[in-house]
One Martini backbone bead per residue (centre of mass of N, CA, C, O) as a GRO file, in nm:
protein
  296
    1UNK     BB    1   0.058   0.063  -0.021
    2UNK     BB    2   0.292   0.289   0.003
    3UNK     BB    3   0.408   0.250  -0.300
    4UNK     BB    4   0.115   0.353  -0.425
    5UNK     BB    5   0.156   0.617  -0.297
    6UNK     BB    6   0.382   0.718  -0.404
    7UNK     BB    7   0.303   0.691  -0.709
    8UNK     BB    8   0.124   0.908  -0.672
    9UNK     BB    9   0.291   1.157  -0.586
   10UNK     BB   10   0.476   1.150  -0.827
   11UNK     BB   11   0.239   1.195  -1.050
   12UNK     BB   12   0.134   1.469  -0.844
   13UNK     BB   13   0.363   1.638  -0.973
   14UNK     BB   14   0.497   1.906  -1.044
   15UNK     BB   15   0.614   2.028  -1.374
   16UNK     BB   16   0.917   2.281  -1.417
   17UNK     BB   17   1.117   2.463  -1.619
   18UNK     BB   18   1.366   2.681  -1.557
   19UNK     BB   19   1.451   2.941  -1.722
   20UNK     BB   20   1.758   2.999  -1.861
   21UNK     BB   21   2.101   3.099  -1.860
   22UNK     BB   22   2.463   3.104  -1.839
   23UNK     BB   23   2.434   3.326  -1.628
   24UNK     BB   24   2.559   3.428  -1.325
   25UNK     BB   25   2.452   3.513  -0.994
   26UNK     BB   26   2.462   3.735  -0.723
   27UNK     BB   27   2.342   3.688  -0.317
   28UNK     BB   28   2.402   3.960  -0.077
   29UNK     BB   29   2.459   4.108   0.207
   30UNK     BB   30   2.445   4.454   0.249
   31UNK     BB   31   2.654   4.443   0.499
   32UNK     BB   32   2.826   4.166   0.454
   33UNK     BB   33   2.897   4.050   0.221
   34UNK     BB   34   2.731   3.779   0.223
   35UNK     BB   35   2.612   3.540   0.121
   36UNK     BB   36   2.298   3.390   0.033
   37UNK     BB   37   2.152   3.062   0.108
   38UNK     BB   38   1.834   2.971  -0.022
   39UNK     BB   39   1.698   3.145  -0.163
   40UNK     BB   40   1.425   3.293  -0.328
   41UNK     BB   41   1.308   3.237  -0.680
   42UNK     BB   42   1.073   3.406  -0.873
   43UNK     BB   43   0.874   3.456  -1.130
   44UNK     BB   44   0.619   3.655  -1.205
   45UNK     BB   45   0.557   3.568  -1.545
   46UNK     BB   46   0.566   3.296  -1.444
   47UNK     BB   47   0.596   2.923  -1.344
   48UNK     BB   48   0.897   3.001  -1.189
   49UNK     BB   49   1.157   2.867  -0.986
   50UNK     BB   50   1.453   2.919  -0.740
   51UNK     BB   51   1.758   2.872  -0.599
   52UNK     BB   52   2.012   2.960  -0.385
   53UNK     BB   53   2.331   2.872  -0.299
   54UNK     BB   54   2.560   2.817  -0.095
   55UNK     BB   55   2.677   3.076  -0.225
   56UNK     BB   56   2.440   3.272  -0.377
   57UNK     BB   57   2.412   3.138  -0.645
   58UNK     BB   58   2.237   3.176  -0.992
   59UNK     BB   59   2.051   3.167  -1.296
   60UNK     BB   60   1.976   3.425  -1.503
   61UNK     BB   61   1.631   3.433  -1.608
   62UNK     BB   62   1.461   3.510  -1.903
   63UNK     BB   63   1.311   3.642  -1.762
   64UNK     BB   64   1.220   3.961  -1.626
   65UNK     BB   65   1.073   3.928  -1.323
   66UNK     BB   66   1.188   3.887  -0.940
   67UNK     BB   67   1.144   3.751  -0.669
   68UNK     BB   68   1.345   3.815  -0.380
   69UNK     BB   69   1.390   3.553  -0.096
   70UNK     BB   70   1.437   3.566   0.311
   71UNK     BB   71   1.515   3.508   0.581
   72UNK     BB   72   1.577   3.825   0.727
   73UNK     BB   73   1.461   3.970   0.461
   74UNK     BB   74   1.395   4.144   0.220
   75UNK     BB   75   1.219   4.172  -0.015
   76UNK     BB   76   1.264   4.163  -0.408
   77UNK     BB   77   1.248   4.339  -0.680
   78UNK     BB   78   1.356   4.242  -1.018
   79UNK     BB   79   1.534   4.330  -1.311
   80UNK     BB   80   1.659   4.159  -1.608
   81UNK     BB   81   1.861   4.409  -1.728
   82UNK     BB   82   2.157   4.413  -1.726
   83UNK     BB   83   2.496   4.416  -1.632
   84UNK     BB   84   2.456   4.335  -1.320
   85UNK     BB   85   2.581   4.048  -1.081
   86UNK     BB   86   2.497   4.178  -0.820
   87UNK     BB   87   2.269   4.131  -0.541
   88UNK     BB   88   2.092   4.299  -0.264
   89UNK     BB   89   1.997   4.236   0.053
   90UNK     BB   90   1.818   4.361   0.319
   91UNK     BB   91   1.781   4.325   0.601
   92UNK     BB   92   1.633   4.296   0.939
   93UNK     BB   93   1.486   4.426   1.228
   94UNK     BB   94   1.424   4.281   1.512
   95UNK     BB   95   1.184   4.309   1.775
   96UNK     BB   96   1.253   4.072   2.044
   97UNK     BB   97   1.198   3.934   2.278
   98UNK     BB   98   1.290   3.849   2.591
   99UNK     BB   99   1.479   3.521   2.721
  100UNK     BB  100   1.469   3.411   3.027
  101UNK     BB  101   1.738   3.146   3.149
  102UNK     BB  102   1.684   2.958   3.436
  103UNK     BB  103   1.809   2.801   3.635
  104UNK     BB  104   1.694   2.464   3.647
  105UNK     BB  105   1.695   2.095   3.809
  106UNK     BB  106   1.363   2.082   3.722
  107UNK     BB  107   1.373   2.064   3.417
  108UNK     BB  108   1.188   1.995   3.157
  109UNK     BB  109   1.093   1.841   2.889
  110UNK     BB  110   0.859   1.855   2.569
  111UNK     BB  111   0.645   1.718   2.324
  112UNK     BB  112   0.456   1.881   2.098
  113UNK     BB  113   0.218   1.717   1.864
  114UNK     BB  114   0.285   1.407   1.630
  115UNK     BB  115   0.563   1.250   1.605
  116UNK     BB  116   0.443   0.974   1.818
  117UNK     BB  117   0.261   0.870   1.600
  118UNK     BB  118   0.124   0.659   1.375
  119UNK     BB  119   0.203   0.562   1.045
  120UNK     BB  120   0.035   0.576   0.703
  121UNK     BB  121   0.257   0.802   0.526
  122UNK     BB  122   0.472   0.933   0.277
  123UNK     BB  123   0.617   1.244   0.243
  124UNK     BB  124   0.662   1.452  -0.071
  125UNK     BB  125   0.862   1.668  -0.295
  126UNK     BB  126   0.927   1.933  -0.488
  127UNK     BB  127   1.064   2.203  -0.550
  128UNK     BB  128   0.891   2.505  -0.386
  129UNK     BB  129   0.757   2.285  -0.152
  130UNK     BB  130   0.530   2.317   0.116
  131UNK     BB  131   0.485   2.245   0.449
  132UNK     BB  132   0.216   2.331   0.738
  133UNK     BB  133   0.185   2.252   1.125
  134UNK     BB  134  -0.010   2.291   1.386
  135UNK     BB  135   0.124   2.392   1.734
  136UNK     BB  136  -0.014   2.314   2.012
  137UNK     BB  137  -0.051   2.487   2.306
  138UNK     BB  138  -0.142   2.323   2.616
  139UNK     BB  139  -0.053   2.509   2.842
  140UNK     BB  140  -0.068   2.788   2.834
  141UNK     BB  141   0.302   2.803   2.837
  142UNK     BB  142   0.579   2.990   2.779
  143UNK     BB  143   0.860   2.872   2.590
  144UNK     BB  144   1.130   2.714   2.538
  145UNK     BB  145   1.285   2.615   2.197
  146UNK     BB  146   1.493   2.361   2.137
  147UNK     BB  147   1.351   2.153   1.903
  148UNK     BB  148   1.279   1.939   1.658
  149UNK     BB  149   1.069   1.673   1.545
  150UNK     BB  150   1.125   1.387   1.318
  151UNK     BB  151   0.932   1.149   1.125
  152UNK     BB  152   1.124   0.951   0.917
  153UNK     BB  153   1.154   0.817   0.613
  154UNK     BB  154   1.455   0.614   0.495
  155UNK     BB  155   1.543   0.615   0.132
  156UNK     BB  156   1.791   0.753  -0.042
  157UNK     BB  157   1.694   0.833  -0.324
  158UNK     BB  158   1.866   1.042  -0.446
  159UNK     BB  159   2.168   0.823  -0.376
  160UNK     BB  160   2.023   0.607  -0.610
  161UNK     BB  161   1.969   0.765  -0.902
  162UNK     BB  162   2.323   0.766  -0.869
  163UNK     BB  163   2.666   0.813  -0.878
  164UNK     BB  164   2.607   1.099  -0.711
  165UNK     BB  165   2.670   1.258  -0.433
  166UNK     BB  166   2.347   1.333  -0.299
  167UNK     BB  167   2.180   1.573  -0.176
  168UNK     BB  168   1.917   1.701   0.048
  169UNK     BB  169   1.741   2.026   0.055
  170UNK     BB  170   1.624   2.174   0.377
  171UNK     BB  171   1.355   2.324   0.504
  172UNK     BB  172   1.263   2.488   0.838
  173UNK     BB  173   0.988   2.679   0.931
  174UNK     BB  174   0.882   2.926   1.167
  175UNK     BB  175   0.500   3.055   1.257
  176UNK     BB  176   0.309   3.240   1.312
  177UNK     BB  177  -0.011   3.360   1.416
  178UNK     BB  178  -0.336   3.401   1.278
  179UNK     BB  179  -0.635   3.393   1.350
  180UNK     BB  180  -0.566   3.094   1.512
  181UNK     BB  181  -0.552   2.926   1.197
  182UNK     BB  182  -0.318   3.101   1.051
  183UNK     BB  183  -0.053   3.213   0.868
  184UNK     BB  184   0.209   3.409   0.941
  185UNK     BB  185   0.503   3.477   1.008
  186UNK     BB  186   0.850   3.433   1.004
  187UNK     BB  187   1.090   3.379   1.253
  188UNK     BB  188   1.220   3.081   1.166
  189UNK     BB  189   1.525   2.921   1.024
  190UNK     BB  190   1.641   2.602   0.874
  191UNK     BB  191   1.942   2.423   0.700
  192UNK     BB  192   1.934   2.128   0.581
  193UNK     BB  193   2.031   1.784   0.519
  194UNK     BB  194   2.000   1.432   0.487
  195UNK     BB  195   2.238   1.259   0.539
  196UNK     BB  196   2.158   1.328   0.872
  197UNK     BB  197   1.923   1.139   0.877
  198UNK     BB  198   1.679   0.970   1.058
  199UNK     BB  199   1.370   0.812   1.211
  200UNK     BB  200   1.437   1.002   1.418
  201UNK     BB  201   1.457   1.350   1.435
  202UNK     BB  202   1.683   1.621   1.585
  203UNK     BB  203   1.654   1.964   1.608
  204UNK     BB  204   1.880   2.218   1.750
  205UNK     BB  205   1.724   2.561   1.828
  206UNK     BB  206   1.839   2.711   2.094
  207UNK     BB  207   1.980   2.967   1.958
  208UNK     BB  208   1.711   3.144   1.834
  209UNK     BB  209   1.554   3.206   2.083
  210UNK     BB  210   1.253   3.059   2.088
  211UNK     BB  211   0.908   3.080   2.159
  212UNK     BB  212   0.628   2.906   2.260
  213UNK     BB  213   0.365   3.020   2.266
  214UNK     BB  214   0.019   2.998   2.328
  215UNK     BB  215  -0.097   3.000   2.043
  216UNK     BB  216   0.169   2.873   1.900
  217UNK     BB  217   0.226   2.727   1.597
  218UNK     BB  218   0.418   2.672   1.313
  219UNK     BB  219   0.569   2.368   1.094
  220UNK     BB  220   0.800   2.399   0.803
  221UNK     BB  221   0.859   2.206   0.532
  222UNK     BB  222   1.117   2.283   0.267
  223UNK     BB  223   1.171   2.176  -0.064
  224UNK     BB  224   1.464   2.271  -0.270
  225UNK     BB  225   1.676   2.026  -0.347
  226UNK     BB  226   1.983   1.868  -0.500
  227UNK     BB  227   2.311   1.837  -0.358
  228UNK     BB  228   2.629   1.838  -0.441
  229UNK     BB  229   2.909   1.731  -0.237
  230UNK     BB  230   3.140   1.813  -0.396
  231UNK     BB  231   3.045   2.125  -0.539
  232UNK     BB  232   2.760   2.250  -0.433
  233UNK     BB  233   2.552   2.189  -0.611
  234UNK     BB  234   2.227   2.312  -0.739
  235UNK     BB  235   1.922   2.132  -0.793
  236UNK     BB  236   1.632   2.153  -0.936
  237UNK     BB  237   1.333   1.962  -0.850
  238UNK     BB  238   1.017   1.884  -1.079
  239UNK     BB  239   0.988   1.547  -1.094
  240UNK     BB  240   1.049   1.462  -0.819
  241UNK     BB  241   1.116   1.336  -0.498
  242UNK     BB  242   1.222   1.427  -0.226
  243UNK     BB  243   1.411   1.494   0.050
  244UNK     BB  244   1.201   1.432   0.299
  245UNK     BB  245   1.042   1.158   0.411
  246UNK     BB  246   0.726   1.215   0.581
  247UNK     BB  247   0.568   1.120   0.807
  248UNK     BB  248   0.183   1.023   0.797
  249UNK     BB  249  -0.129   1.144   0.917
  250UNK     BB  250  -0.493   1.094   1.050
  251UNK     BB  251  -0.589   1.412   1.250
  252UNK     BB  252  -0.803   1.539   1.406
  253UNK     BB  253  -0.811   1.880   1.421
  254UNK     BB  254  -0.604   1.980   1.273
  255UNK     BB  255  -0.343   2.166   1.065
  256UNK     BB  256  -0.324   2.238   0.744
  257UNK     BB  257  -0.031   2.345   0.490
  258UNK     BB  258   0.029   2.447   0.138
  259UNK     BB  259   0.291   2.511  -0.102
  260UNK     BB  260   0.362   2.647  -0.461
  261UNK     BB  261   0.665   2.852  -0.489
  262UNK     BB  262   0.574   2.897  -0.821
  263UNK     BB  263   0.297   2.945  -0.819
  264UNK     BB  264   0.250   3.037  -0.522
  265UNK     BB  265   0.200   3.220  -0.212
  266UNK     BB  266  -0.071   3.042  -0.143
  267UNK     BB  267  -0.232   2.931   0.103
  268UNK     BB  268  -0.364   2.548   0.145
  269UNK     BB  269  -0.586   2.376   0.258
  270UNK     BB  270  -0.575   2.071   0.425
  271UNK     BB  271  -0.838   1.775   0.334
  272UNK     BB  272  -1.074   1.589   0.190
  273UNK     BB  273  -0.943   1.653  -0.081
  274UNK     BB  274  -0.683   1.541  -0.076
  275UNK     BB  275  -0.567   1.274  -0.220
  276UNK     BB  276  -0.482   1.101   0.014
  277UNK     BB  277  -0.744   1.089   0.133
  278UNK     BB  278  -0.913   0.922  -0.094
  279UNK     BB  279  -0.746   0.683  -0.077
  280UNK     BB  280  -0.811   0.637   0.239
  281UNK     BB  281  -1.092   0.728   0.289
  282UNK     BB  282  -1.110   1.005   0.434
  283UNK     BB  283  -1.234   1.319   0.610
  284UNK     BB  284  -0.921   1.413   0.617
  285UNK     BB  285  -0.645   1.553   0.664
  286UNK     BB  286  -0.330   1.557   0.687
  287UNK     BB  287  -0.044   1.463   0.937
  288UNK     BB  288   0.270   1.564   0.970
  289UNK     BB  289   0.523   1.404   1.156
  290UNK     BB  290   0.547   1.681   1.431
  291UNK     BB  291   0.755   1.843   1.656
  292UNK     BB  292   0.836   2.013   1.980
  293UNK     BB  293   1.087   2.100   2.243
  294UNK     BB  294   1.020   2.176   2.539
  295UNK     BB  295   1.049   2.374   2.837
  296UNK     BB  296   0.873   2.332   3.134
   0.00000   0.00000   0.00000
């Protein structure tokens, strides 16, 4: 039964192909001149978009005019007509609460989520689309986010249908809430890479200094491409399904979004009308076991 939904998700997989030409563009931050890696390039007149490699790196797309964006910086729109290589984005500059973290010898972790549920498949997609869960905070006390915590199926796809050593790169996402239901701003992410999955993935963001909200949170994953481990080159994958395959299950009143940012950056509720639904026979959408490790 796994490998048939596998194949459903193969087949429903959008084919895109991003116009290029072979000039190459670097993307810097406008203060450290230091570049910007997998940064989103979308272009506004086409369905077609792309990301900046881990230096910073795109090739420069012969459509007219693209978004570029970056969690921590100003969006950029800009027209690619000739001269300039190199592109400059501005910071953001936060005004963060302040959290104070008072050593306690009876502090416990806690996990808030679906990570713990029993897995019914695997999702995965490929570069430009995101999946969004809300993660509801239970006991209605702010609190410091240590980690994110994924099961995931580990099938290493990518660096079997090649001779050579390819990793997947992929955000975790984290957003705020916007009335009660709705994903609000990106507060935080994170730059993973496949090779370094587990069946159980934990990965500590306790630098990041984020709280729990009361309100809770969105915890989205973004596949973005698959990356040669020898030259850091990044490969946009639209026609096959990249890692990370997120364990998922049908859960009872969740909250899920997904959207697809090379064609609309516009958030769609997951129901009982998505294919995953229909084939198990679903009267609700799916819920990717994903949770955050808190502190209590």
């Amino acid at each position: 039964m796994k490998k048939t939904l596998f194949l459903l998700l193969l087949l429903c997989s959008q084919i895109f192909v991003f116009s290029q030409t072979n000039e190459m563009l670097y993307l810097l931050d406008s203060i450290t001149m230091q570049p910007i890696p997998y940064a989103n390039i979308i272009c506004l007149d086409s369905i077609n978009g792309t990301y900046t490699t881990s230096e910073g790196v795109f090739t420069k797309p012969k459509y007219g005019v693209a978004s570029i964006s970056c969690v921590g910086y100003f969006t950029k729109k800009i027209t690619f007509n000739g001269g300039n290589d190199t592109i400059l984005l501005a910071p953001k500059i936060y005004s963060l609460k302040e959290i104070v973290v008072v050593p306690n010898n009876n502090e416990k972790e806690i996990i808030e989520g679906y990570a713990n549920n029993k897995s019914d498949f695997s999702l995965s997609y490929s570069s430009g689309t995101e999946v969004a869960v809300f993660i509801e905070n239970k006991k209605k006390q702010e609190s410091l986010i240590k980690k994110i915590f994924l099961k995931i199926d580990v099938r290493r796809i990518v660096r079997k249908t090649t001779n050579i050593n390819y990793t997947s790169v992929f955000k975790i996402n984290l957003y705020s809430v916007k009335d009660k239901i709705n994903i609000g701003e990106c507060i935080g992410s994170i730059i993973l890479k496949s090779d370094i999955l587990t069946t159980k993935s934990f990965f500590d963001i306790s630098d990041l200094n984020l709280s729990f909200p009361k309100d809770g949170l969105f915890v989205g994953i973004e596949w973005v491409g698959k990356e040669n481990l020898e030259n850091n080159e990044l490969y946009i994958v639209t026609e096959n399904l990249l890692e990370p395959f997120i364990s998922t299950t049908f859960k009872e009143n969740s909250i899920v979004y997904e959207r697809k940012k090379f064609m609309s950056d516009t958030w769609l509720l997951v129901d009982a009308t998505n294919i995953m639904s229909i084939v198990n026979k679903k009267n609700r959408g799916f819920t990717p076991l994903v949770s955050l490790v808190v502190s209590n």
